[in-house]
N, C-alpha and C positions, 0 to 999 in steps of 0.2 A: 568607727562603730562596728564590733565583730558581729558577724550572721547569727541570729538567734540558734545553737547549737542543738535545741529542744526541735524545729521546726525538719519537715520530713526532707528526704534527701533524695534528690531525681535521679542520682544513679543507681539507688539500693536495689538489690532483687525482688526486693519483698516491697519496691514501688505499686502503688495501683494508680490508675486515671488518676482518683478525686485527690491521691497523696501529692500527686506531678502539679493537681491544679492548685493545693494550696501553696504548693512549694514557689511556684509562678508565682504565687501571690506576694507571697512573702520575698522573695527576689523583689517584684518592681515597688514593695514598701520600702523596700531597704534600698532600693535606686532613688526613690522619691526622698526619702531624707536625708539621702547624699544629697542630692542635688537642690533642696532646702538651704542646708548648711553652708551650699555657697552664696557668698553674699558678694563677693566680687564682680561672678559673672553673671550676665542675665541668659540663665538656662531654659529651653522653653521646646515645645516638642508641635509639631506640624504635619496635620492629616495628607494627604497627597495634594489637595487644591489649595494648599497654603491655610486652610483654618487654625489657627491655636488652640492646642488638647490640653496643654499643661503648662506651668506658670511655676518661677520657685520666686523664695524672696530679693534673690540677686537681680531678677528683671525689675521685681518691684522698684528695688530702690534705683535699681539706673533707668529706667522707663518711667516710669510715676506709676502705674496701673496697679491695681489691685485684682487679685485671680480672676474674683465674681465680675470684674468692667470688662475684662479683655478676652475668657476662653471662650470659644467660638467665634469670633472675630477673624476678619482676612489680617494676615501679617503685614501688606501693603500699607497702616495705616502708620507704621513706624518711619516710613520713607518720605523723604519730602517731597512734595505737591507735584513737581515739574518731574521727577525720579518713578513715581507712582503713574503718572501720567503716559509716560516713554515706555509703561512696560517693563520696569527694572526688575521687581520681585520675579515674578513670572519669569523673565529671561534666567536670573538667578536659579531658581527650583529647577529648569528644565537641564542646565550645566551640574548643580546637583546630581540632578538626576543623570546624566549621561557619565558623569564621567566621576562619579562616587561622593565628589566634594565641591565645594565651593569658598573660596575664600579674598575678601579685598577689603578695604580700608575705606569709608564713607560717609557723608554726615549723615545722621538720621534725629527724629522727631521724638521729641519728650510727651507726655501727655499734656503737660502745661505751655507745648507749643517752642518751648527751647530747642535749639539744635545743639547737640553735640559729637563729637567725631569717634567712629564706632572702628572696633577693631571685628569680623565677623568671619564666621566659618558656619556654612551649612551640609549638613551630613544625610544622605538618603538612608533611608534605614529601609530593610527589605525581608521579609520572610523567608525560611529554610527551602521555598520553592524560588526567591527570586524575583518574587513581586513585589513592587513598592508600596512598604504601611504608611509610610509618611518620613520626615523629615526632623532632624535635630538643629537645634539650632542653639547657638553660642554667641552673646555679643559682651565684647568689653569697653569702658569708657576709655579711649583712648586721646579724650583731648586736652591732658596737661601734655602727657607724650608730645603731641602734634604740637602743639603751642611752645614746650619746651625745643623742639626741633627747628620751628619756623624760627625761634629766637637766635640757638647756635646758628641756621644758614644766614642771616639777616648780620651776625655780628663777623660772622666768615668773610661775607659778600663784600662788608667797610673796611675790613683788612686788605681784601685784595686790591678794593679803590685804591687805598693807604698806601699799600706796597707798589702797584700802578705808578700813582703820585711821587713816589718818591723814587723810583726808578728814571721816571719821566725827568726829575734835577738831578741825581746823580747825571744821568745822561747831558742833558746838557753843560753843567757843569766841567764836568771832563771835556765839553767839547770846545766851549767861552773861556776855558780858564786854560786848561791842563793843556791843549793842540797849541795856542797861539803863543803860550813857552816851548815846546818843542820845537816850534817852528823856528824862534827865535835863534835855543842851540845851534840847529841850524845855521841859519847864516851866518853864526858867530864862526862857526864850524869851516865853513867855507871862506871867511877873511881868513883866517888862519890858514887854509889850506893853500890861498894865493900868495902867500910870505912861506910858503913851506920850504922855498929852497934854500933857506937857512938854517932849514932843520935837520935834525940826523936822520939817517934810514929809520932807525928806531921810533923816532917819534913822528915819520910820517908815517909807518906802520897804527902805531897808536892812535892817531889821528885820523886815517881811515876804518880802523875799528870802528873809534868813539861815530862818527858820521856814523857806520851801517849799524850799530846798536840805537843811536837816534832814531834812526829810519824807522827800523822794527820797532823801538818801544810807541812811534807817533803812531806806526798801525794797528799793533794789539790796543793803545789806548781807541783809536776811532772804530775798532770794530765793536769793542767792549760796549762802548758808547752807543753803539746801533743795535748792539744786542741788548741792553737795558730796555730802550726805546725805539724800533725804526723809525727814522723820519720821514723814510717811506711811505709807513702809515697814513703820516697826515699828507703828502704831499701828491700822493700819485692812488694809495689805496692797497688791498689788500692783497689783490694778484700779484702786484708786482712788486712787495715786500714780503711775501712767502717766497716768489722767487729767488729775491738774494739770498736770503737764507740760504734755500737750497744749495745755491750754488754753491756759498760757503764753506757749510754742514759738508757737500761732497768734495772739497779741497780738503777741509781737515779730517775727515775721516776715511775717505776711501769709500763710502758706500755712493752707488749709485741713487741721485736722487731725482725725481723726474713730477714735473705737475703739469695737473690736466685744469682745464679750468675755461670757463664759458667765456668767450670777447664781450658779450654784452652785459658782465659781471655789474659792472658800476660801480658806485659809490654804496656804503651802509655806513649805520650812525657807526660814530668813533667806539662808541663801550665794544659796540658787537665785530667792529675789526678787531683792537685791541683781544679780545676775548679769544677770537677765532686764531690769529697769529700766534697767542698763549698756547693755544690745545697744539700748532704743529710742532712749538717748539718742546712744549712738554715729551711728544708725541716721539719728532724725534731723537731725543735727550735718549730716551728708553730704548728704543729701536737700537740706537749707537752702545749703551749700556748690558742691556740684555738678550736682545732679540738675536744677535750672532746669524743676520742678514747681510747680504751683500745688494740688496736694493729697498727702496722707498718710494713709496708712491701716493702722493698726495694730490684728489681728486675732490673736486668741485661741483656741485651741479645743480640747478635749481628746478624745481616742481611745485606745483601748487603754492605759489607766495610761499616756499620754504626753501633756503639754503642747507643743501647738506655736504658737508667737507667729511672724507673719510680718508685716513692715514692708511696705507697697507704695508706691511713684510713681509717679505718670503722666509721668516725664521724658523724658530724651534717653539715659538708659539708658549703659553701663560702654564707654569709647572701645577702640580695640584693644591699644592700647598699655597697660591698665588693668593694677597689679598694685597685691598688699595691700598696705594702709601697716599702721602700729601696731596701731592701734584696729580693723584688723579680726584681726587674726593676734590682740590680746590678748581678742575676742570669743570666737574658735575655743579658745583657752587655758582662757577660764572653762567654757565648756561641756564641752569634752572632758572637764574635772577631775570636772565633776557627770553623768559616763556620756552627755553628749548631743551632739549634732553643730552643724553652721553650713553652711546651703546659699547660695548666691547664683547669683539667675539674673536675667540681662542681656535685653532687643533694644532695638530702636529706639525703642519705645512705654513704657517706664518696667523696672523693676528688683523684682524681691523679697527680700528678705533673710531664710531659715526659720531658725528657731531653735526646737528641740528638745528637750525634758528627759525624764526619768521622773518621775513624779510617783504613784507607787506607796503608799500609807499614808497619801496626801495628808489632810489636815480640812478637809473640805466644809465649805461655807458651815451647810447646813442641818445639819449635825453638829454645830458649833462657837457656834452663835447661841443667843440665850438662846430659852427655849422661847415668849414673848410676848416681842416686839421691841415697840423703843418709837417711839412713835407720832409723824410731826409733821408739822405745820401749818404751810406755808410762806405767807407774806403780805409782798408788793412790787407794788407799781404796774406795775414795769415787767417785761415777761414773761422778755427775755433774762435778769435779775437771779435769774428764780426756776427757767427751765433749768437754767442754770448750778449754780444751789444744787442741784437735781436731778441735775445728773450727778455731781458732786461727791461724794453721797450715793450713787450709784447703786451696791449692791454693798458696800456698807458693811454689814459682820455687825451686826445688834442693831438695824438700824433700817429702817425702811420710812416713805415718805409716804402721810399717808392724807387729805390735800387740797392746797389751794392757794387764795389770795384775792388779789383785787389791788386792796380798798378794804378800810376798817375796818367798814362796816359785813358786806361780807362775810365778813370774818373773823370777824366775830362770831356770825353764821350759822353758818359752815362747823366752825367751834368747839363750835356747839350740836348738828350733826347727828352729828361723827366723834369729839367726846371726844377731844382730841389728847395725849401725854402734855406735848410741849412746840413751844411754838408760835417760828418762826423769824419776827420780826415786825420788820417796817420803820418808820420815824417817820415820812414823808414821804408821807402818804395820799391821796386825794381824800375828801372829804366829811371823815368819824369821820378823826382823826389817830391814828397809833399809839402813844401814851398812854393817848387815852381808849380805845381797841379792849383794851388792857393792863389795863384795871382794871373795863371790861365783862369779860371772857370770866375773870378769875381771882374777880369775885363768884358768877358762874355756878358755875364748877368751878373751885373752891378747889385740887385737885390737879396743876390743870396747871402746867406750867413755862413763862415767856415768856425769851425772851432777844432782847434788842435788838438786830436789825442793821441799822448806819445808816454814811450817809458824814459824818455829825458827828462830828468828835472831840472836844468842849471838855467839861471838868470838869463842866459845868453839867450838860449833856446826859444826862450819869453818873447825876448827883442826883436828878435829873428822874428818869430810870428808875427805877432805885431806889425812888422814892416811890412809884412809881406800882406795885412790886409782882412787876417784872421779876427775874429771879435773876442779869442778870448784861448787858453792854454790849459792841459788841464792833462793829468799824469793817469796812467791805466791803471796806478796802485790806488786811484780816487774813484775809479769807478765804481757807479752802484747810484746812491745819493747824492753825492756832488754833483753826477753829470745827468742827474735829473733836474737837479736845481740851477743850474748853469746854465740848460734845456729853457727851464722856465723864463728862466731871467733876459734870455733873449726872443724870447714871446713874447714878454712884455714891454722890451725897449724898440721891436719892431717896430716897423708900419705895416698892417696887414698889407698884404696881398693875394690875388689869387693866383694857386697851382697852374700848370700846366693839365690839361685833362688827355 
């Protein structure tokens, strides 16, 4: 609607006072039936103490009130009971007021007692000296918006179950079906290889190919399979299935990866491990894709009944043009579902990615552990070997290390000082070999458990253990899950006893 053209003009020369006053006038008529004409919004104007000055029909219709029921009224009565109670408006106006605007999202109160969900901006308005006349105010119906939104996260949230669930068979799957064929290869593979000396050079070349492409294709299928689902997850928890990752993540990529993470983490339900495992692998996926980092660092820690895991890089940090793809919009998806948030912050110098849970009822580690944890005695030549085996272990309920050797004969010492319940013993020794160190320390202490770990796979190897007294063999290409489980499984075919102290 253009300005009455006939009406006087506040810049002209030949303005006087009464010309300026009508012009004012005619100015906020003509703001008044603008803001009439909106019928969308509920436009509405507010003295300094929150009273209501002005009314158009957009509030009408989305507030119920009629001009004559509500000007001169406190704005507070929009608000719901508990909201009004707390101080909300008042806190609202006083942010207004400091810092020009106010804007958030909230349910507020119909006249007919309905709530629905308000989209709201409050503007201080102030005189050409800077004192505040009062306050504008804007509110829109936003709750198809919010309903239409809870519906996409709600059908988001069944997908990611969906996708979970069926990752979860895949994974297995490949591990019931697809390993114990390879396996089989295998030792088809090595009948043949014992008649090999009938064969041509050629075809025993061929033949040790086909074995070490066996080998590789059994380990890309098992890691595939752990990367679908760790069994980790359910078997030991979420410290120490972030860890293998890790470890992985920095064989195959080269970046340093490194986690901090509380001993007393414990147990949390399955959704919010799963969830939390997602955000590191998402986490790192990107880091490895974009971030052009040569480290990772993934941190743990809990405060106030809240877990917060945060991913860092040292990269080149989020470009301008950066917006979410999938995998983080389906990161925000799983957290929201389990009450928690997704922060991400950017510069030039690397990236953090927070992730937030509750973790309220949580089972502490020292809750949920058996009241004597069982005891072991890690022995490998090589020190990375027995790290490794130590972080792996690190945080694991039920077990603590209570040494380490890197000869047989130390082993056999360090066996005699700490009474181990089961000793984690390598073949490949200096001096005593990890056979005879196997059939020293279990004459000693009859009780203890050995379990062979070695980069020999051959039947023989087996045997050999075996005789020698070991409970069980187990290949360093297996480690991770398997010699968690293998861990387990002779916990439970023990007899307890207790440690040495």
């Amino acid at each position: 609607m253009p300005l009455d053209e006939k009406a006087p003009r506040a810049n002209s020369k030949e303005d006087t006072p009464l010309e300026n006053l009508k012009a004012g006038i005619h100015a906020e008529q003509y703001l008044r039936l603008r803001m009439d004409a909106v019928k969308d919004y509920a436009i509405f104007m507010l003295d300094p103490q929150g009273k209501i000055t002005s009314w158009n029909q957009g509030a009408e219709r989305v507030k119920g009130y009629r001009a004559a029921e509500i000007i001169g009224k406190h704005f507070s009565c929009f608000y719901p009971e508990e909201d009004a109670r707390s101080g909300k408006p008042q806190r609202e106006l006083e942010i207004a007021a400091r810092e020009g605007s106010f804007e958030q999202e909230g349910w507020r109160v119909r006249k007919d007692g309905s709530r629905f969900w308000a989209d709201v901006v409050i503007t201080a308005l102030r005189d050409p000296r800077g004192a505040l006349v009062g306050f504008a105010k804007i509110t829109r119906d936003a709750t198809e918006r919010m309903r239409a939104e809870e519906a996409r996260r709600e059908l988001s949230v069944k997908l990611l179950r969906l996708q979970d669930e069926e990752r979860r068979k895949i994974s297995r799957q490949l591990h019931d079906i697809t390993g114990p064929v390879i396996s089989s290869v295998l030792m088809n593979l090595a009948i043949v290889e014992s008649d090999s000396g009938a064969l041509s050079e050629d075809s025993r070349l061929a033949l040790r190919e086909a074995e070490a492409l066996a080998r590789r294709c059994s380990s890309e299928i098992r890691t595939m399979s752990y990367l679908l689902h760790p069994p980790l997850l359910a078997e030991v928890g979420l410290a120490a299935a972030v860890q293998w990752f890790l470890d992985g993540f920095s064989q195959h990529t080269g970046i340093r990866a490194h986690l901090e993470a509380p001993a007393d983490l414990g147990r949390l339900p399955d959704e919010k491990e799963i969830s939390l495992f997602r955000v590191v692998q998402e986490c790192l996926t990107n880091i490895h894709r974009h971030a052009n980092s040569q480290t990772a660092l993934v941190r743990m820690h809990i405060r106030d009944e809240k877990l917060t895991l945060e991913v860092i890089d040292r990269g080149t940090g989020f470009t301008p043009e950066f917006a979410e793809g999938i995998g983080i919009r389906g990161m925000r998806e799983r957290l929201h579902e389990l009450g928690g948030n997704l922060e991400i912050a950017s510069t030039a110098t690397g990236s953090t990615v927070r992730a937030t849970v509750p973790i309220a009822g949580r089972q502490k580690a020292a809750e949920s552990a058996a009241k004597t944890k069982v005891r072991l005695l890690l022995v490998d030549d090589h020190e990375v070997v027995r790290q490794g085996l130590a972080s792996l272990l690190q945080g694991v309920e039920g077990f603590e290390i209570c040494g380490q050797a890197a000869s047989g004969e130390d082993a056999i010492r360090e066996a005699d000082r700490s009474v181990p319940d089961i000793v984690i013993m390598d073949l490949r020794l200096p001096g005593i070999d990890g056979l005879q160190a196997t059939r020293s320390i279990l004459k000693a202490h009859p009780q203890t458990d050995v379990l062979i770990f070695t980069v020999d796979q051959s039947e023989q190897v087996l045997r050999e253990a075996l005789k020698a007294g070991a409970r069980g063999c187990l290949t360093k290409t297996d480690a991770g899950s398997s010699l968690l489980s293998m861990l387990k499984t002779l916990v439970a075919e023990r007899h307890p006893h207790p440690g040495a102290n």
